[in-house]
ROLUM-399458 format. One record per residue: residue in three letters; y, z, x of N, C-alpha, C in turn. Coordinates in steps of 0.001 Angstrom, whole numbers, plus 524288, in hexadecimal, padded with zeros to 5 digits. Each point is the difference from the previous one (the first is absolute). Example, Ala and Ser with C-alpha at 12.3 -4.5 7.8 and 13.67 -1.06 7.14 Angstrom:
<sites>
ALA;7E9C6;81E78;83386;804A6;80000;7FC86;804B0;80000;80384
SER;8041A;7FD30;7FEA2;804A6;8003C;80334;80442;802DA;7FCFE
</sites>
This chain:
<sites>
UNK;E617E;6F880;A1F50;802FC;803B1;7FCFD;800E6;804EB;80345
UNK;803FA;802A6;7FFD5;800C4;80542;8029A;7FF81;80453;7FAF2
UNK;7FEA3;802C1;803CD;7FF5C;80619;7FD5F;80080;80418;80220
UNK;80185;80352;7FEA5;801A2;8059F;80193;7FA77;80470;7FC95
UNK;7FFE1;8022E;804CB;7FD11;8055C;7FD26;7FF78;803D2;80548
UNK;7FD67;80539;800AB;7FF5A;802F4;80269;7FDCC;7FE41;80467
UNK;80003;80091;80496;7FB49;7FEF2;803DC;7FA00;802A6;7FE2B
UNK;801AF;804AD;7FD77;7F8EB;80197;7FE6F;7FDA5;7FD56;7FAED
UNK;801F3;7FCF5;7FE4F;7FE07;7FD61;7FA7B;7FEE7;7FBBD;802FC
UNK;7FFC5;7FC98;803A7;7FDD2;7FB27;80283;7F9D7;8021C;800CC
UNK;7FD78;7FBF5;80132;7F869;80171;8005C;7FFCC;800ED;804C6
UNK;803BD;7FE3B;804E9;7FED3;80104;8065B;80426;80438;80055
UNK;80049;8002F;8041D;80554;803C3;80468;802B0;7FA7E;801D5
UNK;80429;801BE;7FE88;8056C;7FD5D;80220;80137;8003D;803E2
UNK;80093;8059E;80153;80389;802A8;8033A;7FF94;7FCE5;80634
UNK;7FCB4;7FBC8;800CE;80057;7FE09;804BA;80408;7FA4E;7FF77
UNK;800D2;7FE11;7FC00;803AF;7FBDB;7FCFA;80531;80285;80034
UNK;80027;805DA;7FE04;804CB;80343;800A3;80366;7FFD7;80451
UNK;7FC36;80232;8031C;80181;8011C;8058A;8005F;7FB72;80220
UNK;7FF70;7FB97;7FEE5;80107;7FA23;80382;80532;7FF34;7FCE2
UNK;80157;8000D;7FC74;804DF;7FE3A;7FBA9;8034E;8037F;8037D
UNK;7FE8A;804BD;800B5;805E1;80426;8017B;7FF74;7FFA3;80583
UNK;7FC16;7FE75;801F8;80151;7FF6F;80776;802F2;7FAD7;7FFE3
UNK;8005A;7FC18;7FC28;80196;7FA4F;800A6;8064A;80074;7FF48
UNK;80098;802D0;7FC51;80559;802C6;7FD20;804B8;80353;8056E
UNK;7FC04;8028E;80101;803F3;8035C;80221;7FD04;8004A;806FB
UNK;7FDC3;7FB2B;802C1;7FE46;7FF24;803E5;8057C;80136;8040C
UNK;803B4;7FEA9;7FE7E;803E4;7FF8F;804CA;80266;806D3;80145
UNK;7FF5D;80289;7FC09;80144;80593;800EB;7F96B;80206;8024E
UNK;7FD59;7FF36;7FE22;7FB90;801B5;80193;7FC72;7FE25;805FF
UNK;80033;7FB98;80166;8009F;7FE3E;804BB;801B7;80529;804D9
UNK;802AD;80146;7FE70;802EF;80481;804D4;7FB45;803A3;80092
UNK;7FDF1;80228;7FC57;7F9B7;80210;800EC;7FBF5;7FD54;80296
UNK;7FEB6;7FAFA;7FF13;7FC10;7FDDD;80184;80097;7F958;7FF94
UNK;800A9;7FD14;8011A;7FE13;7F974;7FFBD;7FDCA;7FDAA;7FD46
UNK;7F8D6;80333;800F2;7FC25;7FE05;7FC08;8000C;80234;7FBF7
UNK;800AD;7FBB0;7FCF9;8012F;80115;7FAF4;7F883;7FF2D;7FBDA
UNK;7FD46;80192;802D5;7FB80;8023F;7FFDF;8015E;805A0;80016
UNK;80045;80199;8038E;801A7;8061F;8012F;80309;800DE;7FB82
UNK;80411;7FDEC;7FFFA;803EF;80346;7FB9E;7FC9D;7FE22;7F982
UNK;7FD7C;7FC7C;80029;7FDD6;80147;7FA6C;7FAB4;803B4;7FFF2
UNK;7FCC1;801A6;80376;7FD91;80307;800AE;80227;806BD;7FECB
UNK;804A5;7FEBB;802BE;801BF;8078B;7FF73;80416;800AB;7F8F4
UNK;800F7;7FCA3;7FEA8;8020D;7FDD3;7FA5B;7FCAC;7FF5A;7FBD3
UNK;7FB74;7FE5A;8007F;7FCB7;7FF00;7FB59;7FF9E;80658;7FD00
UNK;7FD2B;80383;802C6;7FF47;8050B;7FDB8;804AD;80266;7FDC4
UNK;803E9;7FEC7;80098;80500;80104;7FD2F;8017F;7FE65;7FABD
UNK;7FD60;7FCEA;7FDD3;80179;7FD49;7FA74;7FBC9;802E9;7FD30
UNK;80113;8045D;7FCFF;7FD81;8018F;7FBBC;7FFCC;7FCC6;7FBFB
UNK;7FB2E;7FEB9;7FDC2;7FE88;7FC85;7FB97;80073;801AC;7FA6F
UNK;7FFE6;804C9;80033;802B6;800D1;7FC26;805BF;7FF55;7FDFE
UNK;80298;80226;803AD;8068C;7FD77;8007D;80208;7FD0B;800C0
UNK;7FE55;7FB26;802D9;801D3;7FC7F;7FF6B;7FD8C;7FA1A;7FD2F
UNK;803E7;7FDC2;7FF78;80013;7FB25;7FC22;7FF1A;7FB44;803BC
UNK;7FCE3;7FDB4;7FE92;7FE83;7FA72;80219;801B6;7FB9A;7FD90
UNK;80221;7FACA;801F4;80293;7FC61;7FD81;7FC1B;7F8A3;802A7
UNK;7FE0C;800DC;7FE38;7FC26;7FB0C;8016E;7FFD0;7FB24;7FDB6
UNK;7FE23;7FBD2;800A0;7FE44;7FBA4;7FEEB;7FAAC;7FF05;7FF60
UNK;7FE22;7FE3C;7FAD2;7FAA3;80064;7FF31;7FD81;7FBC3;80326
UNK;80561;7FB41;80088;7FA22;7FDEA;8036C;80099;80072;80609
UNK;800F1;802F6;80097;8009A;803EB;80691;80320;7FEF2;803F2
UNK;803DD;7FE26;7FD52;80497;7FDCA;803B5;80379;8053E;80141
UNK;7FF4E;80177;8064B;8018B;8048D;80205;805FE;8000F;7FF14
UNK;80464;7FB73;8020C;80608;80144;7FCE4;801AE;80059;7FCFC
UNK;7FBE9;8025E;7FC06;80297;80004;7FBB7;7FD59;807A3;7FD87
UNK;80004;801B0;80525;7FBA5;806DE;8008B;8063D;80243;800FA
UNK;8013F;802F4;7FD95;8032D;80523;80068;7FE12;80553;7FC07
UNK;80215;80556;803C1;7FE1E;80372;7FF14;8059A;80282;7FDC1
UNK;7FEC6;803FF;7FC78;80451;80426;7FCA7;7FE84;8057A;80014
UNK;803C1;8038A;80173;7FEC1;80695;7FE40;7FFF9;7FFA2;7FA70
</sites>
C-alpha cells in the first residue's frame, strides 16, 4: 500500500531515501558537480527538512514507488 505523510511522522529519518530519490531524479543535471552520486547524496540529505516535506512510500519498501513533495 502507499502512503503519504510528513517525513517527521515516520519512526526513522528518511532524509537519506530522500536524497537517493532526488540524486536519482535529477542525476544528469547534477553530475556536472560531481559523478559520485554518493557525494551528491551526502551534500543533499541535510537539505530536506522533515518537517516540510512529504514522503510518498511503499509499505512494503519498494524504493520506486518513494517520491518526495513541498
Amino acid at each position: 500500500m502507499v502512503q503519504i505523510k510528513r517525513m517527521a511522522d515516520y519512526e526513522r529519518d528518511v532524509r537519506d531515501e530522500a536524497a537517493e530519490v532526488f540524486v536519482d531524479g535529477y542525476y544528469k543535471e547534477l553530475s556536472f558537480f560531481s559523478k559520485d552520486r554518493n557525494k551528491l547524496k551526502a551534500a543533499f540529505r541535510d537539505l530536506f527538512c522533515p518537517d516540510v516535506f512529504l514522503c510518498c512510500g511503499n509499505t512494503g519498501g519498494d524504493r520506486r514507488h518513494t517520491g518526495l513533495s513541498e
